[in-house]
BAMAR-137328 format. One line per field, with one value per residue: residue in one letter; z, y, x of N, C-alpha, C in turn. Coordinates in pm, 1 decimal, always signed. Atoms other than C-alpha are relative to their C-alpha. Layout:
res = [a;...]
nz = [Z;...]
ny = [Y;...]
nx = [X;...]
caz = [Z;...]
cay = [Y;...]
cax = [X;...]
cz = [Z;...]
cy = [Y;...]
cx = [X;...]
***
This chain:
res = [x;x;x;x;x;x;x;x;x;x;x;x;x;x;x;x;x;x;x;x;x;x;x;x;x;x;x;x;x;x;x;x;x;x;x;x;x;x;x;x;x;x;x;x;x;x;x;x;x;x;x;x;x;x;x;x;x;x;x;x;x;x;x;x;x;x;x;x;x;x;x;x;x;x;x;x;x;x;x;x;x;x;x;x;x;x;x;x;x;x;x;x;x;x;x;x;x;x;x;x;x;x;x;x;x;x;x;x;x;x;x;x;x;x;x;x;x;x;x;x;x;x;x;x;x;x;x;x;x;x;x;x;x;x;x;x;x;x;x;x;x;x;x;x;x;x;x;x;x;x;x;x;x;x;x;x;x;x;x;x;x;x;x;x;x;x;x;x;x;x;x;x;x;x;x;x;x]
nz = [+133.6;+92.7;+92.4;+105.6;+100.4;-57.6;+69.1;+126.1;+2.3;-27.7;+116.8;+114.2;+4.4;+105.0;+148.2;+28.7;-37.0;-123.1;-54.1;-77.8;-117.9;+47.0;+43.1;-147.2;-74.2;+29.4;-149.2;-115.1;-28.6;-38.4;-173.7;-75.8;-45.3;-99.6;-117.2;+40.1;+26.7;-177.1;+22.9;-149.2;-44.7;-4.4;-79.3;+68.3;+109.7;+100.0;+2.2;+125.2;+104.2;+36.2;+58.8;+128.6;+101.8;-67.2;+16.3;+143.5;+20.3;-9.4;+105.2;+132.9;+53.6;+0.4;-116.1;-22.9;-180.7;-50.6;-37.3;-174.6;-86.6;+54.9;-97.0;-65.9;+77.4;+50.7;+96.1;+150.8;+12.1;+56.0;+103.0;+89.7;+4.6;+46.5;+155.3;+18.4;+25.4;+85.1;+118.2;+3.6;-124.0;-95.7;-172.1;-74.6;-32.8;+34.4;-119.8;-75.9;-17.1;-109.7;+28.1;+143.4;-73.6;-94.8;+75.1;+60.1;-111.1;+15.8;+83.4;-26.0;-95.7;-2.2;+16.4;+177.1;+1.9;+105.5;+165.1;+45.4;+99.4;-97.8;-14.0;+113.9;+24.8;-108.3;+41.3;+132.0;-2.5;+3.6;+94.2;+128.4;-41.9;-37.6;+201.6;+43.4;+61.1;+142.5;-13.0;+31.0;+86.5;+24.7;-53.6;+42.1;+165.4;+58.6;-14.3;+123.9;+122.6;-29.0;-23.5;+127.5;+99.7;-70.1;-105.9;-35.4;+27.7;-136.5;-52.4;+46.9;-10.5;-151.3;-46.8;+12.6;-51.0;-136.3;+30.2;-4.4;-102.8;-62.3;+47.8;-13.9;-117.7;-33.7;-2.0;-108.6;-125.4;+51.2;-57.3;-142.3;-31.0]
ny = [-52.7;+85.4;-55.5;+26.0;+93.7;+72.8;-28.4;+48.5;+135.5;+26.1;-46.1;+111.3;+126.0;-63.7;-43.2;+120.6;+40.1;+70.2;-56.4;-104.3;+35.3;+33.2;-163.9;-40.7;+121.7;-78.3;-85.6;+91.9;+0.9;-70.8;-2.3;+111.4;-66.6;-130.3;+36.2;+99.8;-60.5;-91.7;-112.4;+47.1;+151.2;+41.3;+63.6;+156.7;-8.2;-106.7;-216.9;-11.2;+34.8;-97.3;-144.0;+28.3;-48.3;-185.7;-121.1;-12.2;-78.1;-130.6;-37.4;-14.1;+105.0;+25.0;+116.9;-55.6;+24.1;+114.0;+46.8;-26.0;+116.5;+33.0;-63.3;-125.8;-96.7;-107.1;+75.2;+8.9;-117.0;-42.9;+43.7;-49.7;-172.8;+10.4;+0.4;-107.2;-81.4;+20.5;-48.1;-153.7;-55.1;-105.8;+85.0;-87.7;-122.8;+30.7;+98.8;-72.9;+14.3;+48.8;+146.6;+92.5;-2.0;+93.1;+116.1;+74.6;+20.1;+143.2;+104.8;+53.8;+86.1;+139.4;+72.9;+36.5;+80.2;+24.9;+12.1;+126.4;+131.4;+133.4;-79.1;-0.1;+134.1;+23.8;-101.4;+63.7;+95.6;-75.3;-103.4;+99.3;+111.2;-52.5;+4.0;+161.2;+31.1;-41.2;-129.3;-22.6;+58.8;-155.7;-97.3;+32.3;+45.3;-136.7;-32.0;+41.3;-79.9;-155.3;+37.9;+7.3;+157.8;+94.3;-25.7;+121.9;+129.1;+20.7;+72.8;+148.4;+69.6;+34.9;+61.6;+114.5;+47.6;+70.1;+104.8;+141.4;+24.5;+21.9;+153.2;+119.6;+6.4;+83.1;+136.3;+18.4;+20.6;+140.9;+153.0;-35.6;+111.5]
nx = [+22.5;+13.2;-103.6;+16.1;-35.6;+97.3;+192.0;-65.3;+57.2;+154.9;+66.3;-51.1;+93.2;+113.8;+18.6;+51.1;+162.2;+27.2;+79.2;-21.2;-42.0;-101.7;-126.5;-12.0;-137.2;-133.4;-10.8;-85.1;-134.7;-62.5;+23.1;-40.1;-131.0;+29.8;-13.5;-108.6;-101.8;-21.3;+63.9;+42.6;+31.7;+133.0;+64.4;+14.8;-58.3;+112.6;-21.6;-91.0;+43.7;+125.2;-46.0;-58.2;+115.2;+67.8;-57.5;-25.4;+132.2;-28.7;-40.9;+74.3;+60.1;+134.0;-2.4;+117.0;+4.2;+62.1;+172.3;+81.8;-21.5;-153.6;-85.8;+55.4;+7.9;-145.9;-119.1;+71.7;-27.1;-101.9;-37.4;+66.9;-32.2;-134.6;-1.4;+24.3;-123.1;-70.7;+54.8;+40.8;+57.7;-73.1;+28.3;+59.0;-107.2;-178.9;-30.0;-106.5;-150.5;-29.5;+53.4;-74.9;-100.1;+10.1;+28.0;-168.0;-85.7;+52.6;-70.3;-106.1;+4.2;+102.4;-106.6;-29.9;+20.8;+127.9;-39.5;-93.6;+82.7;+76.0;+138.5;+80.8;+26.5;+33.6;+137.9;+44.2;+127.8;+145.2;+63.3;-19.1;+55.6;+150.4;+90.6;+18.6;-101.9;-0.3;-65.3;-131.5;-44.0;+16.2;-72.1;-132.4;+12.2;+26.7;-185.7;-33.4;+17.9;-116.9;-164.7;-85.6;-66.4;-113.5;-8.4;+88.5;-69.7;-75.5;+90.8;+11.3;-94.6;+7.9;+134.5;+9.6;-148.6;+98.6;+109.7;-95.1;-80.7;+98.0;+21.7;-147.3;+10.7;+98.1;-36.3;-139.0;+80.1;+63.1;-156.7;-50.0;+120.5]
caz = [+1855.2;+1565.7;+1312.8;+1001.4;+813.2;+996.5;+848.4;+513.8;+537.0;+648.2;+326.2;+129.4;+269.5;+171.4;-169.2;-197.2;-124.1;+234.3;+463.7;+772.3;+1053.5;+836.1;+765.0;+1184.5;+1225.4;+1131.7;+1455.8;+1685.5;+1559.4;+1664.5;+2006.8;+2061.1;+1969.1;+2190.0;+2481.6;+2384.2;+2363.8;+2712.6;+2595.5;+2879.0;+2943.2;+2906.0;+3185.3;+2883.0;+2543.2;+2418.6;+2582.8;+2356.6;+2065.7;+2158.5;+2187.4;+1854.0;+1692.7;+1894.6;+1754.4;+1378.7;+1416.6;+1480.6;+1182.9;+916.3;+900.0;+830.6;+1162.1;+1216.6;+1686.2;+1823.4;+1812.5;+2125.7;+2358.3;+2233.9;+2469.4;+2725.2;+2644.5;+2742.9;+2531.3;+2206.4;+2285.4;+2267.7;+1981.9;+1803.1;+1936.8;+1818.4;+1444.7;+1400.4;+1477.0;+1206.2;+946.7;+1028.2;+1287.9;+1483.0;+1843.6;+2107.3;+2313.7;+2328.8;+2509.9;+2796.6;+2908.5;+3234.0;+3136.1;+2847.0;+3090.0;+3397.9;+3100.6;+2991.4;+3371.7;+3418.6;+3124.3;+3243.1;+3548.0;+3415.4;+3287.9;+2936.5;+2949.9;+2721.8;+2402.7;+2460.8;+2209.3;+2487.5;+2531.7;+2172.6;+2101.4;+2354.4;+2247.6;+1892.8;+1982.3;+2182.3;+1924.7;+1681.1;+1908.7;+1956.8;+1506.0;+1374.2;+1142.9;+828.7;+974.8;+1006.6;+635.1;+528.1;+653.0;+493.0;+91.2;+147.7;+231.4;-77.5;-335.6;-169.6;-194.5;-571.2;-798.5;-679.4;-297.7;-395.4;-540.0;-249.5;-71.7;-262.9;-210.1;+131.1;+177.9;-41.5;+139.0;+469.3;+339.4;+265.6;+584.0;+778.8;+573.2;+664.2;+1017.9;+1054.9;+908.5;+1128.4;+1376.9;+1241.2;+1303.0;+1640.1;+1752.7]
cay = [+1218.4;+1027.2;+955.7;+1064.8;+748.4;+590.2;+783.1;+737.7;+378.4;+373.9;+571.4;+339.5;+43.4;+252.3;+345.4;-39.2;-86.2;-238.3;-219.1;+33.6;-201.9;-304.1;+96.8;+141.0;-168.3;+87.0;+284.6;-46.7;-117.7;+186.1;+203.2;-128.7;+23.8;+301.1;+61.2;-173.9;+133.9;+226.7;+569.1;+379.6;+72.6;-63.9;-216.4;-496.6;-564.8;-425.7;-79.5;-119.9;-210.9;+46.9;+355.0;+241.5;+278.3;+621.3;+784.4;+610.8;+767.3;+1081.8;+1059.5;+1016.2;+666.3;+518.7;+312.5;+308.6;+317.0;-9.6;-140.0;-128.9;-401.3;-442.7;-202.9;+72.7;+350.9;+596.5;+376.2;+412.7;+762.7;+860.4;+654.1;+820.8;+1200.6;+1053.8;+951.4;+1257.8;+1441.7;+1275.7;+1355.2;+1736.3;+1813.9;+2115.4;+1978.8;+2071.1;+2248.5;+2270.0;+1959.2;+2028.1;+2025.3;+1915.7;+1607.5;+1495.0;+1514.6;+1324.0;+1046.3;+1006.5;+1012.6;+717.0;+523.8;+534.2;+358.6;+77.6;-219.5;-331.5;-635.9;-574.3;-571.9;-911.6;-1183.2;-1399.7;-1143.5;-1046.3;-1431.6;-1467.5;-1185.3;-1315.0;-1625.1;-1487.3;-1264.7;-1558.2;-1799.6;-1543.1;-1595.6;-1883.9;-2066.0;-1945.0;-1569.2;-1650.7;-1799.5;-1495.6;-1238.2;-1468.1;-1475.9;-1047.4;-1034.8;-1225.2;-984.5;-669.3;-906.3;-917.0;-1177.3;-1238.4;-1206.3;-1476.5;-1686.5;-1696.1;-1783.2;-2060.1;-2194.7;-2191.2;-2316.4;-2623.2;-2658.9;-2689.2;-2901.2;-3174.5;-3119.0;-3146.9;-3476.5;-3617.9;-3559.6;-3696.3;-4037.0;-4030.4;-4001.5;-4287.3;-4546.1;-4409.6;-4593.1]
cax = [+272.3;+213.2;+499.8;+496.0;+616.3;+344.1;+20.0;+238.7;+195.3;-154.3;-245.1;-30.4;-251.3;-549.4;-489.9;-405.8;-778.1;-712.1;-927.7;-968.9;-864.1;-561.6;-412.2;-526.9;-242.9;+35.1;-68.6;-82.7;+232.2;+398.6;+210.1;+384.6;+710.6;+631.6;+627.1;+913.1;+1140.4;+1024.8;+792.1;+549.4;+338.6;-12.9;-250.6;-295.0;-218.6;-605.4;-522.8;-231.6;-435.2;-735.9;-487.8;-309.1;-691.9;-802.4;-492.9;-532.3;-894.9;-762.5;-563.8;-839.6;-861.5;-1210.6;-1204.4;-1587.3;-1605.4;-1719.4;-2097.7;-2348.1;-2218.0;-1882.0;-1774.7;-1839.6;-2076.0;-1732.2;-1519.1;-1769.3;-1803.8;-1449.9;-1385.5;-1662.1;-1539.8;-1152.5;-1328.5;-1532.7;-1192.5;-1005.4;-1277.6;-1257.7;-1425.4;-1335.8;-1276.3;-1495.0;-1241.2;-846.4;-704.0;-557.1;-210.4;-271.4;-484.1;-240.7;+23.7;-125.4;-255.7;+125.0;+238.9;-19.4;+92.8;+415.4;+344.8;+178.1;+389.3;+548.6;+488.1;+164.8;+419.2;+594.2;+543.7;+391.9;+103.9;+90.2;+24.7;-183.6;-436.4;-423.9;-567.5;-792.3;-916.7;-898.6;-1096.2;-1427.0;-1478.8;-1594.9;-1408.8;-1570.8;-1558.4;-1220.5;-1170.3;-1400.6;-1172.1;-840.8;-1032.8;-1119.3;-673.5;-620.8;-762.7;-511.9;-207.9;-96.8;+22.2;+368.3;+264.5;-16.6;+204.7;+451.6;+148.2;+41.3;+388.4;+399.4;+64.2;+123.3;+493.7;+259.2;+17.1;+307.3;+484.5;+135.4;+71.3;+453.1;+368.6;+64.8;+199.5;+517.5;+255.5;+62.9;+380.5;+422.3;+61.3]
cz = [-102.3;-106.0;-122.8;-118.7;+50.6;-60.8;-178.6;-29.1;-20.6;-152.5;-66.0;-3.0;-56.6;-152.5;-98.2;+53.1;+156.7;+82.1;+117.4;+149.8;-51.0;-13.3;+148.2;+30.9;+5.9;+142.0;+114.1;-5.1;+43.4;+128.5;+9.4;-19.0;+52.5;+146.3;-30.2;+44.2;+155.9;+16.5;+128.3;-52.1;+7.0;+136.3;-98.0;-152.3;-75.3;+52.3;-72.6;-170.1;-17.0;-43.8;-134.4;-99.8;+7.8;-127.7;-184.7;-57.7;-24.3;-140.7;-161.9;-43.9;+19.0;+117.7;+51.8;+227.7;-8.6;+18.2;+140.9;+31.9;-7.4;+134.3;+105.3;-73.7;-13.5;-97.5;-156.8;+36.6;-55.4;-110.6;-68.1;-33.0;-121.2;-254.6;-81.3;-39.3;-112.6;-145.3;-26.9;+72.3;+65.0;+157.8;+100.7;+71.7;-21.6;+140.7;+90.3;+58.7;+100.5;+54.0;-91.5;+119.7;+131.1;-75.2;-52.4;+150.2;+50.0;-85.2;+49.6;+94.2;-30.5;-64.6;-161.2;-68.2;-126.2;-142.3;-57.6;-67.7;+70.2;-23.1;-125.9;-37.3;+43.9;-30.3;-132.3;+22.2;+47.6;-81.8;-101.3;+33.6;+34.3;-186.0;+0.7;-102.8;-146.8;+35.4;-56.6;-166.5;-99.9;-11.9;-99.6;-186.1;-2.6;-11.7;-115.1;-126.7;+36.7;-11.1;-135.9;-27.8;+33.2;+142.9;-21.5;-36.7;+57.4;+60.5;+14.8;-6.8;+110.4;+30.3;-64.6;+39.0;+185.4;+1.3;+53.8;+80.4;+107.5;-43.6;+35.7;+185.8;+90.3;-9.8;+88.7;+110.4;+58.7;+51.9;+162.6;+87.0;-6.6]
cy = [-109.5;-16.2;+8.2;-116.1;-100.4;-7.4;-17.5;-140.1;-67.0;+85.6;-73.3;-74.7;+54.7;+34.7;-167.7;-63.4;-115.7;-4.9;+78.8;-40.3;-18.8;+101.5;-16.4;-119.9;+66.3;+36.8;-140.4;-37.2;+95.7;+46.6;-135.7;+44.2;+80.5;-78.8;-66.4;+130.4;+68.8;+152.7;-14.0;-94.4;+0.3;-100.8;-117.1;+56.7;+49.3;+101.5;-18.4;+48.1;+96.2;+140.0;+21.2;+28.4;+82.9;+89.8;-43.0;+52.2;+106.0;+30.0;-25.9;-138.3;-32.0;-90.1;+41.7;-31.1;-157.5;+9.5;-24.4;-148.1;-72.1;+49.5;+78.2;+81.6;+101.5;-42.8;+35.1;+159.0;+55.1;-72.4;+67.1;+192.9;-50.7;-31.3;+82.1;+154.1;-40.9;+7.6;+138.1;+57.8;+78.0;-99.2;+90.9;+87.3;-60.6;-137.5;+71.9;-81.8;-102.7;-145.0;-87.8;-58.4;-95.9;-163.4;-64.6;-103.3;-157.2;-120.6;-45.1;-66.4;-119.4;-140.4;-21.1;-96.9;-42.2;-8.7;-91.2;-60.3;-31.8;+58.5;+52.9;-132.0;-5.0;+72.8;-33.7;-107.8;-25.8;+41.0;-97.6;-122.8;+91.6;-11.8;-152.3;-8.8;+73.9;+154.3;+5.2;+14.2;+105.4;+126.2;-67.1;+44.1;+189.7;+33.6;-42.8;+90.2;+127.3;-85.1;+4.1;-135.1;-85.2;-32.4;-144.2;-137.2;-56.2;-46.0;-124.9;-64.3;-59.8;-57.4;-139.3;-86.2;-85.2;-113.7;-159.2;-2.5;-84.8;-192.4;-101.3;-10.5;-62.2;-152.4;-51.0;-15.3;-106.4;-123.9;+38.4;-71.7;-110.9]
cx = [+27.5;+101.5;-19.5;+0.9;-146.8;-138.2;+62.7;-47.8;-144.7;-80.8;+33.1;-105.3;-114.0;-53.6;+6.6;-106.6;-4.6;-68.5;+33.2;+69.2;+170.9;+131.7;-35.5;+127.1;+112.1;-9.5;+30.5;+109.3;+79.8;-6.3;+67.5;+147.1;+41.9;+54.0;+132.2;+100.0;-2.6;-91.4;-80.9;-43.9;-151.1;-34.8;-3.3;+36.5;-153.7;-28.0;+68.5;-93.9;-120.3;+97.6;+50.8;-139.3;-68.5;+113.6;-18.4;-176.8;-12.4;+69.9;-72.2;-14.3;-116.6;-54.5;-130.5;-1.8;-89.2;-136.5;-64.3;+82.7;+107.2;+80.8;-124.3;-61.5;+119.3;+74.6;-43.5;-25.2;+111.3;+68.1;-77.6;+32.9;+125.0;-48.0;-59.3;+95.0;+93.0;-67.6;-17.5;-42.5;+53.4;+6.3;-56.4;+18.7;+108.1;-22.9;+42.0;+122.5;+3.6;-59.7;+101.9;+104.0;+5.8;-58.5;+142.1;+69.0;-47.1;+18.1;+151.9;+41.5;-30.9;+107.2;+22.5;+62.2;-105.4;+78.9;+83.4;-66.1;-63.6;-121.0;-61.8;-109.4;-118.0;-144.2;-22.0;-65.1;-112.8;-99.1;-42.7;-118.3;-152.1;-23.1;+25.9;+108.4;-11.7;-16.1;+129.0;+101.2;-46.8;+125.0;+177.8;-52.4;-7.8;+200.1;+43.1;-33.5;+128.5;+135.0;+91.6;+55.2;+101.8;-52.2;-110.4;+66.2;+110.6;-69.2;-36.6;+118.2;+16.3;-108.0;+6.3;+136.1;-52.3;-83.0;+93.6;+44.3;-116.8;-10.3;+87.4;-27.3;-89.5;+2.8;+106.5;-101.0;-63.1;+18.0;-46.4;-150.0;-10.7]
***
């Protein structure tokens, strides 16, 4: 079950005009503190990251299901039943007990491992290394308008604190040839 402070959040990010993958991050974070705490365990860290965006589907976020060839047709199915259900949708029938129940018992076999840094890391640069660079740089200038004045100007601190470190390192490097 989903926690309240959780879909709290995810509206927050919303109302600050974030986008829909950004409020669904509340839910992967809490499926990762799900496993951490021992609740159960993922086959990998993007079951982690899919159930974290089934259940922030369910809860009314705008998380549109994955495009042809992204995934499985089952996979884009039940993402599309799970975002249908979070816009209202009556559900087609009641869940049942005895499916929820053997889907928990199976999670809890599986390992939880999927929520160490190593494997977070690991899937970030993954994820990071299928966009180009100007996707990537894309995706950093739409984060900059939702961040605010102070938050950009912390930014721009750190970014020109890097710059100069980058620059001292590269000449130390320099010598060393």
């Amino acid at each position: 079950m989903t926690d309240k402070r959780v879909i709290q959040r995810a509206r927050r990010d919303q109302r600050q005009g974030k986008s829909p993958t950004t409020q669904a991050g509340e839910f992967v974070r809490e499926e990762f503190h799900h496993i951490r705490e021992g609740k159960h365990g993922t086959r990998s860290t993007k079951q982690a990251i899919a159930i974290g965006h089934s259940k922030a589907r369910r809860a009314g976020v705008e998380l549109p299901p994955p495009e042809k060839g992204r995934t499985s047709r089952r996979t884009r199915r039940s993402a599309d039943q799970a975002f249908r259900r979070g816009q209202g949708e009556p559900p087609e029938r009641e869940p049942s007990a005895k499916r929820s129940r053997a889907t928990l018992h199976a999670l809890q076999q599986e390992r939880k491992s999927a929520a160490s840094r190593a494997s977070l890391s690991k899937q970030a640069q993954q994820s990071a290394g299928e966009r180009t660079a100007a996707q990537r740089s894309a995706a950093a200038h739409r984060a900059v308008t939702t961040k605010g004045p102070a938050k950009r100007h912390a930014a721009a601190i750190k970014a020109a604190r890097t710059r100069r470190n980058v620059g001292r390192r590269s000449k130390a490097a320099g010598k060393v040839s």
